[in-house]
C-alpha positions in Angstrom: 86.6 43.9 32.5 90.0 41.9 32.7 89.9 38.6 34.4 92.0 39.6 37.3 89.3 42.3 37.9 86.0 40.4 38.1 84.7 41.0 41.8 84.2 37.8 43.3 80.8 35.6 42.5 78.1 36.3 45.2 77.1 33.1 47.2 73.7 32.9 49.2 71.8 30.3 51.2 68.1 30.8 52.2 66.1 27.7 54.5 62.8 27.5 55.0 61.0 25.4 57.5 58.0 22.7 56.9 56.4 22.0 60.1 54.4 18.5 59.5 54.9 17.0 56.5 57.9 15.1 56.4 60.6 15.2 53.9 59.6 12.2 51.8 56.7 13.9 51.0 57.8 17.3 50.0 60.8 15.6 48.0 58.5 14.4 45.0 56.9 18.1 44.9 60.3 19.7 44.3 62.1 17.3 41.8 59.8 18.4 39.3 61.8 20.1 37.6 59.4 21.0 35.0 56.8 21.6 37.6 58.3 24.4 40.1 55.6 27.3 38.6 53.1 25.3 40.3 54.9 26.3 44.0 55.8 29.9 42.8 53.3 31.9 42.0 56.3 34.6 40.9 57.0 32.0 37.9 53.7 31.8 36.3 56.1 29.6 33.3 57.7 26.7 33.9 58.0 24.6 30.7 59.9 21.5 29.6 62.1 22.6 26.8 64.3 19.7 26.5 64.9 16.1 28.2 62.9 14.2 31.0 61.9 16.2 34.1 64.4 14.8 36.7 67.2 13.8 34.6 70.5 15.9 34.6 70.6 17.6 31.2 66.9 18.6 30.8 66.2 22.0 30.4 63.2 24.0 31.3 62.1 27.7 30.2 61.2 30.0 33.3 59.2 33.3 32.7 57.9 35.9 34.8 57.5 39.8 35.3 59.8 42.5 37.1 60.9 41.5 40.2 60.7 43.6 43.0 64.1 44.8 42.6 63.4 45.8 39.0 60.5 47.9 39.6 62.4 51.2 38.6 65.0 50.0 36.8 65.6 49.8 32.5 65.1 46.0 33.1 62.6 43.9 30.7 59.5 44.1 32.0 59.3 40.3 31.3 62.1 38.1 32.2 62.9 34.9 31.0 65.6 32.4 31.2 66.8 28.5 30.2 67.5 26.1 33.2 69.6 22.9 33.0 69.2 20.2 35.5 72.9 19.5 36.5 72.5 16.8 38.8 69.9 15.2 41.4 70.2 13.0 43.8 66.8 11.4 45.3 68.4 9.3 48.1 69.8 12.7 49.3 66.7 14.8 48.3 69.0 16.7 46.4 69.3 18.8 43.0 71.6 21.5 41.1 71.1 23.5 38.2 72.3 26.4 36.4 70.9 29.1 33.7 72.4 28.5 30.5 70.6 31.5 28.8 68.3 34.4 29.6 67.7 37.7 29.6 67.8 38.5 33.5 71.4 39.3 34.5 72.2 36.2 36.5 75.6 35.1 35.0 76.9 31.7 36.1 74.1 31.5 38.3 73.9 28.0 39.9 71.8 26.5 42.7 71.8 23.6 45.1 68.4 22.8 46.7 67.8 20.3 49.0 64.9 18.7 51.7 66.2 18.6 55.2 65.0 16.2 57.4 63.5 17.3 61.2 62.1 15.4 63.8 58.9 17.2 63.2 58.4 18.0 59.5 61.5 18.9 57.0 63.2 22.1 55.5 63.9 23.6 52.5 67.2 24.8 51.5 68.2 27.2 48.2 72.3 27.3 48.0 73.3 30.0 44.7 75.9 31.3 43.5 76.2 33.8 40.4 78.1 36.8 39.4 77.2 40.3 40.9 73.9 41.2 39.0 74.3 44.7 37.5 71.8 47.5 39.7 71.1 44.4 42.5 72.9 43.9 45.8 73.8 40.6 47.7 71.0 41.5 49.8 68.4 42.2 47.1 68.9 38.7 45.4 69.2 37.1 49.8 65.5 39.1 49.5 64.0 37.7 46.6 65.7 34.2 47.1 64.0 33.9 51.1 61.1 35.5 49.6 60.5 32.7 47.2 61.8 29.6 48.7 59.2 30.5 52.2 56.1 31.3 49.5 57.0 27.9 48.0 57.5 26.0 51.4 54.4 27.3 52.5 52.2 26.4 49.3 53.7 22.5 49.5 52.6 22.4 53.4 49.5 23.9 52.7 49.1 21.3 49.7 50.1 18.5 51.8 47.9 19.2 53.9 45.0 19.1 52.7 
């Protein structure tokens, strides 16, 4: 497709809320980079491929199965896909990161996720961008986005908790 052509990139945000830990806690759990398969139990791989977890330029290798999305579709029944840490920013509880490779769909896909602080407790927050993802809507990848940022929220308060 020419360049003048290409619709434009698709951009989503998706918060969820933490209701008694506070943010300095939940912070730690979600700058490991190399760690976030133990929060989403729809990434069951999360490994380090390259670098030092938390320091822009590492990579890590993400792998799961069909999303719900892909249920029907031609899509692998496994996906996988490269992540680079872009940047992070701890006195901000902050992070970005893009996919430099896989075999899921998400072109130019980059993220921004950051801990929000709240009088009582913290929130989550998953900022993406990516090009339109071939048989997907906006509102499929808005779905499966909010899906998995309030299972993860909910399995760090749970953790914290404890």
């Amino acid at each position: 497709m020419p360049h003048d052509q290409r619709q434009p990139k698709w951009e989503g945000k998706a918060c969820a809320e933490i209701r008694s830990p506070k943010a300095e806690q939940v912070w730690p759990l979600l700058e490991d980079f190399f760690g976030l398969h133990k929060w989403l139990p729809a990434l069951p791989t999360c490994l380090p491929v390259q670098g030092v977890s938390g320091q822009p330029g590492c990579v890590r290798y993400c792998a799961g199965v069909k999303t719900p999305v892909d249920l029907e579709s031609d899509q692998p029944a496994h996906w996988s896909c490269k992540q680079q840490l872009l940047s992070i920013d701890p006195s901000q509880m902050t992070l970005s990161y893009c996919n430099i490779d896989g075999n899921i769909g998400f072109n130019s896909y980059i993220a921004t996720m950051r801990v929000l602080l709240k009088e009582d407790g913290c929130s989550i927050e998953w900022k993406y961008e990516v090009e339109p993802i071939e048989g997907w809507t906006l509102k499929d990848l808005d779905m499966l986005i909010g899906t998995d940022l309030q299972e993860m929220a909910s399995r760090m308060e749970a953790s914290l908790n404890q």
